[in-house]
C-alpha positions as CSV (number, residue, x, y, z in Angstrom):
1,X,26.2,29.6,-32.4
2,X,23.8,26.6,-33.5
3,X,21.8,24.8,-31.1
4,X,19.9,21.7,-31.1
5,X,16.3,22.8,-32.7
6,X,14.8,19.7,-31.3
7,X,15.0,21.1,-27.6
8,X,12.9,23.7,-28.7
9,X,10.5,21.2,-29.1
10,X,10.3,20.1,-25.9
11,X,8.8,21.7,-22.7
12,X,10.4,21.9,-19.5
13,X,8.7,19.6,-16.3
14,X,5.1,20.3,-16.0
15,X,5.6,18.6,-12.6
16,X,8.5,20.6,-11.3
17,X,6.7,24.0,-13.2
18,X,3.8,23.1,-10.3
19,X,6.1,22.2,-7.7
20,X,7.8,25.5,-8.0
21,X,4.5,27.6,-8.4
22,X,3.5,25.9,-5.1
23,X,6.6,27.1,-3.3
24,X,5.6,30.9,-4.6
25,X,2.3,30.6,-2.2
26,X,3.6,30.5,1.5
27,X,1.9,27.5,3.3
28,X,0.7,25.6,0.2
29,X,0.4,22.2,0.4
30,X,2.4,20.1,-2.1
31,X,0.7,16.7,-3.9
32,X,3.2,17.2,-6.9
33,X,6.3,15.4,-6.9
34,X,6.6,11.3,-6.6
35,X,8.6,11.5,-4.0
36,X,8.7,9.3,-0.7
37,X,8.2,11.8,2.4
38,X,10.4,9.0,3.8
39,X,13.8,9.2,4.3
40,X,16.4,6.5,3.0
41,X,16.4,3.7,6.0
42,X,19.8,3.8,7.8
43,X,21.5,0.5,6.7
44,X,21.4,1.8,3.1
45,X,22.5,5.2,4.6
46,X,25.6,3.8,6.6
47,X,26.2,1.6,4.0
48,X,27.3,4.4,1.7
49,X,29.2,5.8,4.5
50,X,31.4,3.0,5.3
51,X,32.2,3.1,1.7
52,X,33.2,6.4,1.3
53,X,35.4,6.1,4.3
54,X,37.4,3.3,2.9
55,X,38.0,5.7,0.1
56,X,36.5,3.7,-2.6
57,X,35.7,7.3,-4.9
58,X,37.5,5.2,-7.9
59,X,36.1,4.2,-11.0
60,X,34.0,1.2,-11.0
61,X,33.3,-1.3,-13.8
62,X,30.9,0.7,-16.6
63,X,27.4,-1.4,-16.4
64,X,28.0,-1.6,-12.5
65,X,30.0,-4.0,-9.7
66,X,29.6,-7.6,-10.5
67,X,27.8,-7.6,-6.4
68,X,25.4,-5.1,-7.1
69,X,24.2,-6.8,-10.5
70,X,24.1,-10.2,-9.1
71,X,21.9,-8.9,-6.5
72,X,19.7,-6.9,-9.0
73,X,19.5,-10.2,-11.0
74,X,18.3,-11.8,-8.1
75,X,16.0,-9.7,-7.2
76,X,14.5,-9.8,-10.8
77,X,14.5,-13.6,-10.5
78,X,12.5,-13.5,-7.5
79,X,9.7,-12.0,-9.6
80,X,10.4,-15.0,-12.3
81,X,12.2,-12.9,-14.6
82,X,15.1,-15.0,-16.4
83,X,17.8,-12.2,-15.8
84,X,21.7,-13.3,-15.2
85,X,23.9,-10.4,-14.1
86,X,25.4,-10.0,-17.4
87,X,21.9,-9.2,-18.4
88,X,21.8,-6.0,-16.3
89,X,23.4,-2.4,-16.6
90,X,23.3,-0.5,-13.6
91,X,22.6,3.4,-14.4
92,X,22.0,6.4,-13.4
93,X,18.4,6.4,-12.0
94,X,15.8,5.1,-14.2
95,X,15.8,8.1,-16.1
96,X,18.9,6.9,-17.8
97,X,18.2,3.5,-18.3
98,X,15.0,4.7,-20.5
99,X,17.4,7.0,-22.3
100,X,20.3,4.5,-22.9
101,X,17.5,2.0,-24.5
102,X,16.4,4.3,-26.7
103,X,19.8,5.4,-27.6
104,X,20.4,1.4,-28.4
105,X,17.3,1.2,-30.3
106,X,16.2,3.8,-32.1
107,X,17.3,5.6,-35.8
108,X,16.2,8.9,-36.8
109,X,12.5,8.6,-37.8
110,X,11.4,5.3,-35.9
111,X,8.4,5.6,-33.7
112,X,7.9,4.7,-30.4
113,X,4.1,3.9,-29.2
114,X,3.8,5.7,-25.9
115,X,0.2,5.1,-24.5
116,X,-1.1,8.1,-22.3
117,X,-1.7,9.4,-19.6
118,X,2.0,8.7,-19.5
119,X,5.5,10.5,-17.6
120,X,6.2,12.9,-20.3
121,X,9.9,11.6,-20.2
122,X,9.5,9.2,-22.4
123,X,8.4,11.3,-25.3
124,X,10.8,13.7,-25.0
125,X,13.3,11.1,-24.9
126,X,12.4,9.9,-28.0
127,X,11.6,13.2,-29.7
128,X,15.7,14.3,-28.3
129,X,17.2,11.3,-30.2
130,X,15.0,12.2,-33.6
131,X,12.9,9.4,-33.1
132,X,8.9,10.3,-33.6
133,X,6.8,9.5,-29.9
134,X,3.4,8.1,-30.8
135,X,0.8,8.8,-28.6
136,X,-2.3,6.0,-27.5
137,X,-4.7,7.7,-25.5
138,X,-6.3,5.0,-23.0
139,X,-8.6,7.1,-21.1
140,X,-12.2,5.8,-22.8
141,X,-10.4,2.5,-22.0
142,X,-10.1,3.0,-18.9
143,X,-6.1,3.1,-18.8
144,X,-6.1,-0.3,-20.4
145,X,-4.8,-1.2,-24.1
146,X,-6.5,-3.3,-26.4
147,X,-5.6,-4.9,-29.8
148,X,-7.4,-2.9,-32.0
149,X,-6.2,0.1,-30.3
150,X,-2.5,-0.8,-31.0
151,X,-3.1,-2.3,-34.6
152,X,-4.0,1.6,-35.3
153,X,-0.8,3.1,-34.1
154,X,1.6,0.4,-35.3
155,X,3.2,1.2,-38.9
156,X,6.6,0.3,-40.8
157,X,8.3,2.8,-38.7
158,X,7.1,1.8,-35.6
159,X,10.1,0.4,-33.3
160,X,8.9,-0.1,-29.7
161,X,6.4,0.1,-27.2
162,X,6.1,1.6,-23.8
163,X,4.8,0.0,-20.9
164,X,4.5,2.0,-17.1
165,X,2.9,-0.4,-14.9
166,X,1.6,0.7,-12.1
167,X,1.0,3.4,-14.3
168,X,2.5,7.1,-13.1
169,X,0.3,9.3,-13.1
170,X,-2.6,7.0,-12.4
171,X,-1.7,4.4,-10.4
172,X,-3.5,1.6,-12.8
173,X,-2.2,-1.8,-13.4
174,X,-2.2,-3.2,-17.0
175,X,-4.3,-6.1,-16.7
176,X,-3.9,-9.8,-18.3
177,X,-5.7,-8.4,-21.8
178,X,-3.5,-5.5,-22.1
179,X,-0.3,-7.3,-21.9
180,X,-1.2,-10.7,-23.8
181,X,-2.5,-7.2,-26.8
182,X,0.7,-6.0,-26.4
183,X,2.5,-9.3,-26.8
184,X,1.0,-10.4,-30.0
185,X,1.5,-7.1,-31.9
186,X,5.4,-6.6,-30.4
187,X,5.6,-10.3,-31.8
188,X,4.1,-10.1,-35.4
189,X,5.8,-6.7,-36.1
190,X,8.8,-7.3,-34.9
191,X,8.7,-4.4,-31.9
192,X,10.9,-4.0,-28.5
193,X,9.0,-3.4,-25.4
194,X,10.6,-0.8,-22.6
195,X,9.2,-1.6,-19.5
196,X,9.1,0.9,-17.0
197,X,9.0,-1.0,-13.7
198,X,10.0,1.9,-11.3
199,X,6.9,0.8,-8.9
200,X,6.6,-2.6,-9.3
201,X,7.4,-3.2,-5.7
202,X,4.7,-0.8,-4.9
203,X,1.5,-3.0,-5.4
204,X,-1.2,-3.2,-3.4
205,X,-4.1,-5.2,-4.8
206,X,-3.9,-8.6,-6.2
207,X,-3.7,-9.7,-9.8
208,X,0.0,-7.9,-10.7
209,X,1.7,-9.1,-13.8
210,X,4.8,-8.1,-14.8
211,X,5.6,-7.9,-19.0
212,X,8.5,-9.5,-18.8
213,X,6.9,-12.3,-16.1
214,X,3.7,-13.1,-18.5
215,X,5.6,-13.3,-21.6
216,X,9.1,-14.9,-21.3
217,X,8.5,-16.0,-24.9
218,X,9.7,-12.5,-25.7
219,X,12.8,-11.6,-23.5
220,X,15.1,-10.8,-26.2
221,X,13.4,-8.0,-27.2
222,X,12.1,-6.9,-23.7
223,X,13.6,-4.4,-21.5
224,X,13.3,-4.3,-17.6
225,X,13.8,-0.4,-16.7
226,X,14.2,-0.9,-12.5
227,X,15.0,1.9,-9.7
228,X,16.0,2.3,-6.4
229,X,14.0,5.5,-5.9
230,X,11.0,4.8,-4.9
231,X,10.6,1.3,-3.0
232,X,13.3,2.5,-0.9
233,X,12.6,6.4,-0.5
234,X,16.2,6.9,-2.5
235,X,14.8,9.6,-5.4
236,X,18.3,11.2,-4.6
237,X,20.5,8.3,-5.4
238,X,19.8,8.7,-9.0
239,X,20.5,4.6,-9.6
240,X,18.4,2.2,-11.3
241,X,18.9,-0.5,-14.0
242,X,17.9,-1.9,-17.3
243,X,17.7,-5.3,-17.6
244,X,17.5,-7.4,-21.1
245,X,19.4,-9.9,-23.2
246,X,21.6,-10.5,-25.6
247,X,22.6,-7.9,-28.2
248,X,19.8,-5.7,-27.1
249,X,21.6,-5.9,-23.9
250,X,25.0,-5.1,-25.4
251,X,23.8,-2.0,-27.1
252,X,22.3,-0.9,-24.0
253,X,25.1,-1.1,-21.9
254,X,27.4,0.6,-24.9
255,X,24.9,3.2,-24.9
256,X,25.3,3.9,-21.1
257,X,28.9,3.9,-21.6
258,X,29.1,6.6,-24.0
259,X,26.5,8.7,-22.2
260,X,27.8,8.6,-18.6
261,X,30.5,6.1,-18.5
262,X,29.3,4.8,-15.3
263,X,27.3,4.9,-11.6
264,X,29.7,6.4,-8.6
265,X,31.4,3.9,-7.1
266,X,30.9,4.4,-3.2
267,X,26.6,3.8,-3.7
268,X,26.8,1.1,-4.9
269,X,27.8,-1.2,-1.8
270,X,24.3,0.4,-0.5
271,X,22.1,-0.5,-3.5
272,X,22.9,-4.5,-2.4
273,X,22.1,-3.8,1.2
274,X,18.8,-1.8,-0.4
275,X,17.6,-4.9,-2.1
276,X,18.0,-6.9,1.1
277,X,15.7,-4.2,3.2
278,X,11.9,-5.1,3.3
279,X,9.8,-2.9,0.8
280,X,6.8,-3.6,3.0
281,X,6.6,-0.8,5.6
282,X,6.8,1.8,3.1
283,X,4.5,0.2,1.0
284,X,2.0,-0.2,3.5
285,X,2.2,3.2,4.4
286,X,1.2,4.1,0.6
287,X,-1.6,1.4,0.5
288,X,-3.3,3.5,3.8
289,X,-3.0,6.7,1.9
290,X,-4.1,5.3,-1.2
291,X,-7.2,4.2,0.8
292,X,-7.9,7.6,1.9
293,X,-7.0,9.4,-1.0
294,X,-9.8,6.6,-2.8
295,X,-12.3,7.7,-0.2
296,X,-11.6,11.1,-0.5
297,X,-11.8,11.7,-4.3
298,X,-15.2,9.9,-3.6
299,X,-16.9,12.2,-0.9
300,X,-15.6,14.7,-3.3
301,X,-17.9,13.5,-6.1
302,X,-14.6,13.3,-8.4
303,X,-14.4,10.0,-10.5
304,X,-11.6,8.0,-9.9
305,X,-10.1,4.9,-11.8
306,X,-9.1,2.8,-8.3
307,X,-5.3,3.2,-8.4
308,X,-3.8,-0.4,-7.7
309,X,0.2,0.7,-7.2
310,X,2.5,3.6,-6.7
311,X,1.4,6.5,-5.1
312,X,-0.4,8.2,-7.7
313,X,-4.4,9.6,-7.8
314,X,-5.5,10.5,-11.4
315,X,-9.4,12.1,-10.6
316,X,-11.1,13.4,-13.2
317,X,-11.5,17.2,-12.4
318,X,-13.6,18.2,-16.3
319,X,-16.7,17.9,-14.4
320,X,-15.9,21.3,-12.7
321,X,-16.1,23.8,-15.8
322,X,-12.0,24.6,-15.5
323,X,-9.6,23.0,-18.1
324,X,-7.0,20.9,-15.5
325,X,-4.1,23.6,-15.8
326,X,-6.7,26.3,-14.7
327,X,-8.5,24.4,-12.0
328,X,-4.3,23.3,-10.8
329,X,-3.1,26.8,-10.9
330,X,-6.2,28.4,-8.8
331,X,-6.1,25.4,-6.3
332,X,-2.4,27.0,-5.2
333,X,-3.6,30.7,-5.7
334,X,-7.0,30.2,-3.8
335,X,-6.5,26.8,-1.6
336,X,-2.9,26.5,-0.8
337,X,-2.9,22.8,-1.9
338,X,-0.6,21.9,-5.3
339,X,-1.9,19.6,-7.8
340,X,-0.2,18.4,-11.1
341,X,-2.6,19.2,-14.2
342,X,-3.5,16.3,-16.6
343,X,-2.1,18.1,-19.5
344,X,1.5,17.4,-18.2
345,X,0.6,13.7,-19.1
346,X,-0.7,14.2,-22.4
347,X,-4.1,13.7,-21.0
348,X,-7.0,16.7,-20.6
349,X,-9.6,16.8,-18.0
350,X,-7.8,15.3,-14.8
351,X,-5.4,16.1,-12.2
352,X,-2.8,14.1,-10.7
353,X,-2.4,13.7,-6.7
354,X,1.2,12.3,-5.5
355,X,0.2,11.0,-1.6
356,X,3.6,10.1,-1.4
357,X,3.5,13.2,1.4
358,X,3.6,12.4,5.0
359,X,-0.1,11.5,6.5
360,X,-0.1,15.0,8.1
361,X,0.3,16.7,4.9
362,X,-1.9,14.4,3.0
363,X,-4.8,14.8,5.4
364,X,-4.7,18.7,4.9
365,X,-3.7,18.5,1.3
366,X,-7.0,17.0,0.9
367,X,-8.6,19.2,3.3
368,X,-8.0,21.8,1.5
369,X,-8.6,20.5,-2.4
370,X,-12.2,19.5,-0.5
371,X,-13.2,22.9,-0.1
372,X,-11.8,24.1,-3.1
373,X,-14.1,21.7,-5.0
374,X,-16.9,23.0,-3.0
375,X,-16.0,26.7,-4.0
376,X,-16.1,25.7,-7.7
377,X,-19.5,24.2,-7.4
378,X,-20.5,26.9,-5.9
379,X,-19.6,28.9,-8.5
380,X,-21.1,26.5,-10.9
């Protein structure tokens, strides 16, 4: 039997490969996965409920009920987004909506420019549909783009761009330069640009721009990848949405069609009450830990590009004498506390910390990853 050689290509989760090694080690403490300690608030909760109870387990319209997207429109309106329901295609977590707009994009051979440290979905994404993921390390940068960066990745083959901001794994914001950079080339090349908005709601400093928001000028070849997951502690919902316009829009949606015909029908009922329940109190929860984490990577001596969103830390770790998957793996073995390597993101000589973890664990997460740092200078 003949199986796709291109999977062989591609690695498994380096996230969930350090998730599971930290459930090997009784009592470790786990800073892996992005995932809200929180659970879903109750009105979303009983909102499903009430739904499955009037035995609507039918299918529903393929890109979504005409409610929900309304109500996902108007939340991307609220941001300043021009976005009409039509516009959206309600999928199955973000996840898919990434994968359906590559599906609608890309032909075997085209590139996609995927700046790193970056979610290694997208790249194997790309690589799956036999398109070629470009890499753009930002790290001397500081996790910010800049025009003559770009202009050296770009060639006739090049199809797209990929923006994450806040940034997973390092909780950056692109700032004003990066996106007008990004603009100019998408424009004079003729280049789509995926935006991966999963934490946009989760911003805590000042200065946020969406894509999409700065550059309106260039919404028919922009794509607004959204998700209930994380403002709303719903990682096990699996629904998001791509938003975009016309026949980029129309491919999408024909794309998500043919790969999963469409989102259950009894959630979705509890994705419009989602967008009506306040962000904030979760949000301010992550902005306190972020604090702490900031302040702990500090008395720690590990340097630390301030994250400004999500509920990602992405300290430097080089400084220690391990390569990141060594100094990740020992952490579990010899502190019981479970870090994600920067290797997983394409990016050497940092680790990523997920305080998405309930303050208790947090606190002793970092407790712990303290006096492991101490060991290793002692050993240095």
């Amino acid at each position: 039997m003949h199986l796709n050689a291109r999977l062989d290509t591609l690695a498994p989760s380096g996230i969930r490969r350090y998730a599971a090694m930290a459930r090997e080690v009784p009592g470790c403490v786990s800073l892996t996965l992005g995932e809200p300690g929180e659970d879903t608030p109750a009105p979303i909760r009983e909102a499903a409920r009430e739904e499955l109870a009037a035995g609507n387990t039918h299918y529903p319209p393929n890109a979504g009920s005409p409610a929900l997207r309304a109500a996902i429109a108007e939340h991307e309106r609220a941001w300043g987004l021009d976005v009409a329901p039509d516009d959206v295609v309600l999928t199955i977590g973000a996840t898919e909506a990434l994968a359906s707009t590559f599906a609608a994009l890309l032909n075997p051979g085209d590139e996609v420019i995927v700046p790193t440290p970056a979610f290694s979905l997208y790249a194997s994404q790309v690589a799956l549909l036999q398109g070629v993921p470009v890499t753009l390390p930002t790290e001397k940068t500081n996790f910010q783009l800049r025009a003559d960066m770009l202009a050296a990745v770009v060639t006739p083959q090049t199809r797209a761009i990929v923006l994450n901001s806040p940034n997973n794994p390092t909780g950056c914001v692109l700032d004003a330069v990066s996106l007008d950079a990004v603009a100019d080339i998408a424009a004079r090349h003729d280049l789509a640009v995926v935006c991966d908005d999963v934490y946009a709601d989760l911003v805590f400093d000042a200065g946020f721009e969406r894509f999409a928001c700065r550059h309106p000028e260039l919404a028919d070849r922009t794509v607004a990848v959204g998700s209930f997951s994380k403002p709303w502690a719903m990682t096990g919902w699996r629904m998001g949405w791509a938003a975009a316009h016309g026949e980029l829009a129309a491919a999408i949606a024909k794309a998500h069609q043919f790969l999963v015909s469409c989102s259950p029908a009894f959630v979705q009922r509890a994705g419009e009450v989602a967008l009506a329940v306040d962000a904030a109190p979760l949000r301010d929860a992550w902005h306190a830990r972020r604090d702490r984490v900031v302040a702990a990577c500090a008395e720690m001596g590990l340097p630390l590009v301030r994250p400004a969103g999500a509920f990602y830390a992405f300290p430097q770790v080089a400084g220690l004498g391990l390569p990141s998957d060594v100094f990740c793996e020992r952490a579990i073995r010899e502190a019981g506390v479970a870090l994600v390597p920067g290797t997983c993101f394409g990016t050497e000589g940092y680790a990523r910390i997920s305080y998405a973890a309930a303050d208790d664990v947090l606190d002793e997460g970092l407790a712990r990853l303290a006096r492991f740092v101490r060991s290793l200078r002692g050993e240095a």
